[in-house]
Each structure stands twice: as structure tokens, then as C-alpha cells.
N, C-alpha and C positions, 0 to 999 in steps of 0.2 A: 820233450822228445829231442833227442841229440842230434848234431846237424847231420850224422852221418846217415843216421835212419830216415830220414828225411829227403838226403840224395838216395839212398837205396829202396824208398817205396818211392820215387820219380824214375830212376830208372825202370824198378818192373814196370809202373803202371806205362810209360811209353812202350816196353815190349808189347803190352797188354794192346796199346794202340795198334804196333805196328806188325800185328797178327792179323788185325783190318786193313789195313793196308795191303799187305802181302797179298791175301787172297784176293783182295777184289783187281789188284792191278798185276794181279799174276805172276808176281816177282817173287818167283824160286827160292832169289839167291837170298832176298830177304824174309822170307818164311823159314828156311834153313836154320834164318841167325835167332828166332822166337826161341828154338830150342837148344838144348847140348847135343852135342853128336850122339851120346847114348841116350838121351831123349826121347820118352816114348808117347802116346796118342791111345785114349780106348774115347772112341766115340759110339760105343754101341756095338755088338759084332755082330748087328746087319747095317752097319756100316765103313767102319775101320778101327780096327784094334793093329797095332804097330809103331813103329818107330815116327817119331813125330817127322822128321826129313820124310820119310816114305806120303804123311798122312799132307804135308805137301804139295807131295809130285800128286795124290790119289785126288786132291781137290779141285787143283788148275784143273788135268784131267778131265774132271765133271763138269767143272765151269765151262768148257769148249762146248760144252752140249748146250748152255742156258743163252738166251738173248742178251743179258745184264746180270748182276749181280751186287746186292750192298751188303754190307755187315756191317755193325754199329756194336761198342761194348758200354753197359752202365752200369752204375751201381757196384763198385770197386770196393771188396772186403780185404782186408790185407795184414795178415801177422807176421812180424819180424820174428827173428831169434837168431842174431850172429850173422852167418852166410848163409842160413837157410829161410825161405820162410813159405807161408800159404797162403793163398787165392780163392776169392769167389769173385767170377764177375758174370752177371746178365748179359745177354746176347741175343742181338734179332739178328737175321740174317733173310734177306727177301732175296729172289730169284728169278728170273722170267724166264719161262719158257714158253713154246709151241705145242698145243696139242690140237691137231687138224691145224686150220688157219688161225685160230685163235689163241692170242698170246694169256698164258695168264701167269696169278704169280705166286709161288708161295712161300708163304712167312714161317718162320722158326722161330722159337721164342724158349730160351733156355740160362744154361747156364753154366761156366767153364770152373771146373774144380782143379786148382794147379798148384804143383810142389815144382818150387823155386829153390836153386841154388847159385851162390856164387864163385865161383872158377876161374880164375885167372882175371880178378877184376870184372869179371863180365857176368849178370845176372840174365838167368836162360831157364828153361820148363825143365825140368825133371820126368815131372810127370801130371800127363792132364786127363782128366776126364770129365768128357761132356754128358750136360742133362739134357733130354729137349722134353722142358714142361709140356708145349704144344707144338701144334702146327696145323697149318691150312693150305690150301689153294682154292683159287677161286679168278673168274676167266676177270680180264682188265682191259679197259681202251686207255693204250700210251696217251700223254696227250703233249710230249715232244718228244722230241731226239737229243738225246745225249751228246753234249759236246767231248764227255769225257770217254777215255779207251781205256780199256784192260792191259796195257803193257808200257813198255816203258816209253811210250811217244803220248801218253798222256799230259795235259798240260802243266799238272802239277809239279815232275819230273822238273821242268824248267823252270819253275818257282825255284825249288832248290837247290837248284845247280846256281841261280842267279847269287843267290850269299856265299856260295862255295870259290865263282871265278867274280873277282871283283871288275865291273865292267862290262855284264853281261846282262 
């Protein structure tokens, strides 16, 4: 495998990370960057088929409704070819919500089918389409509180700004 292909399935598969990222710490500007501008999203049309920027703004959105949220990606399939290539990757995604007083929480369990292309240097979705094998909910006792937040006063946020300003 040639060094290029190499830096180019390390670039997508950190897009791939920081698609998890984005949603759970609700940062827009960085879910924006998972896609191309003309980047589109079918997760099912009874849940969002569109523009992947749109499928974005459509998820922060729902996230305001839930208590927490995680997403986690595994099992990373990945074909090259030049500037283009394709994707499968596993995905859970848990959720907490309120129904009455009781929190509970549910799990998705699927799978992200995505055409990558490269633009200007910069490898971004084309076009993705979600499976969701399963899912469940089912009621849960938290059993702590979360130190971490959904925006960018999270504490992670200053992890890396720490290697960006030397000194901090």
C-alpha cells in the first residue's frame, strides 16, 4: 500500500471519528466539515433525507430534546480508488431521554454507507446512507453525572487548544 493511500484512509477514517464528535458535542461548524457543501444525507425518509449540512443543523436540533447523547463508530471498511472512495462503518448511538420521570435510553445499532471524495485536498461525504439494523429503549437509573457538555465548554475543547497555544 503506497504512503499516499495510507495518509488518505487516516484522513477519512478521522472524518469518520469526527462525525462523532460533532454530534455529540454539537458543533455545527464541525459536522459541516464531515461533508462537501453539496453533500447529501438519506437516513431513512422518516427521518432525514437532505443535504448533509442540513442533516446537521436536523440532529443538534433533536439532541436539545435528549438528557445526553453518545455515538461511537467501528468496524471501518474502506476502498480507495484515486480521489474517490467508499465506506462502511458500524455505529451505536445511545440517547437519553425523559418519558414521565423516568429517564431512559435508547440504543441504535447500524451502519453508515458513505461515498467519499477528494476536493481540494480535503476528503469529505459525498454521499451517505444510514442502516439502523436495530434499536431499543428501555427505562435506566443514571448512576453519575456527567462531567462532560454538549458544546464547546466541554473539557476536551481545552485539551486541544492546550497543543494548539504553547503554554496553556
Amino acid at each position: 500500500m503506497a504512503s499516499n493511500d495510507l495518509a488518505d484512509r487516516s484522513a477519512i477514517i478521522d472524518q469518520i471519528y469526527r462525525y462523532c464528535r460533532a454530534v455529540d458535542r454539537m458543533d455545527a461548524d464541525l459536522g459541516y466539515s464531515i461533508w462537501h457543501r453539496d453533500g447529501t444525507a438519506d437516513y431513512g425518509a422518516d427521518v432525514y433525507q437532505g443535504s448533509g449540512r442540513g442533516f446537521i443543523d436536523f440532529v443538534n436540533a433533536q439532541h436539545t430534546r435528549t438528557l445526553g447523547h453518545s455515538h461511537q463508530v467501528t468496524n471501518i471498511i474502506l476502498s480507495l480508488d484515486g480521489d474517490r472512495a467508499a465506506s462502511e462503518s458500524y455505529h451505536i448511538a445511545a440517547l437519553r431521554v425523559l418519558r414521565g420521570d423516568q429517564p431512559h435510553e435508547i440504543t441504535v445499532r447500524g451502519r453508515y454507507l458513505d461515498r467519499w471524495s477528494k476536493r481540494d485536498a480535503r476528503w469529505a461525504i459525498d454521499h451517505r446512507i444510514t442502516i439502523r439494523d436495530f434499536d431499543d429503549i428501555r427505562p435506566v437509573t443514571p448512576l453519575s453525572v456527567s462531567r462532560g457538555t454538549r458544546d464547546g465548554d466541554d473539557p476536551s475543547y481545552s485539551v486541544f487548544r492546550s497543543i494548539e497555544t504553547p503554554g496553556t
